[in-house]
C-alpha positions, 0 to 999 in steps of 0.5 A: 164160785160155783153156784145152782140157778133158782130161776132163769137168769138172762145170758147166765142159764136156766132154773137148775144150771149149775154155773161158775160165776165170779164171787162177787157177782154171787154174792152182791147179786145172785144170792141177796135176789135168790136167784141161785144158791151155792152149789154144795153136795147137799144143794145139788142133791136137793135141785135134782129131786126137784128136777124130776118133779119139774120135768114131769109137770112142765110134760104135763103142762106141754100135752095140755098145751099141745091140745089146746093148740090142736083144737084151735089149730082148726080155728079160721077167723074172718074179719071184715075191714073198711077200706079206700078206693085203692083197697088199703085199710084205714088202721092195721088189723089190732089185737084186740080185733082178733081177740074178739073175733076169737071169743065170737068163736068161742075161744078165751084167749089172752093177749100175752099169747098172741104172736103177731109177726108184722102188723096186718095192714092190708086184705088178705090171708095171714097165719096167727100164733098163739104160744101155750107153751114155749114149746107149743105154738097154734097157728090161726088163719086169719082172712081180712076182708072188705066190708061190703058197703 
């Protein structure tokens, strides 16, 4: 069967896809959770308009995004951490840390967007992104330093 994604479905395809997929995982899943509609003519027609539309908004909603992500591109974060006699930190660097550190800028940021690829444990210069869009990632420099004592 045959059948028009209303949502993105994991391992089957994106909003709008038109997909061939066993009857009865159509029936039993797909269609009772209106995650997808039978793909008829009139079906197909109707998801294309709405495409378009689609299309235009998520444009738009990726320039915003990507302006976002130019004016904190330019942002440069130092935090200062307490270490041992062999320079260790006590604790990694949290996300809350850097959050707060983000809004003393001046930035409102949510905790979702961050992307932290391994925890920062240790002092030195490390690149933090924050994902506005799928498509748009900012990249943060982020220096840990010693607190003087």
């Amino acid at each position: 069967m045959n059948v028009i994604l209303m949502k993105n479905v994991e391992k089957l395809g994106r909003l709008g896809d038109v997909v061939k997929v066993k009857d009865g995982y159509a029936r039993n899943y797909l269609l009772p959770r209106q995650l997808g509609m039978p793909a008829t003519k009139g079906n197909i027609q109707r998801i294309e308009r709405e495409k378009a539309k689609r299309l235009a908004i998520d444009e738009a909603e990726r320039k915003e995004a990507q302006q976002k992500a130019d004016i904190l591109s330019k942002v440069s974060l130092t935090l200062a951490v307490e270490v041992n006699d062999q320079e260790k930190l006590y604790g990694a660097v949290s996300e809350s840390d850097i959050l707060e550190a983000l809004e003393a800028e001046g930035h409102k940021v949510d905790r979702k967007t961050l992307v932290l690829e391994k925890p920062v444990d240790e002092l030195g210069i490390f690149e933090i992104g924050v994902r506005f869009h799928p498509q748009v990632i900012a990249k943060i420099r982020l220096w840990v330093t010693k607190k003087a004592v």
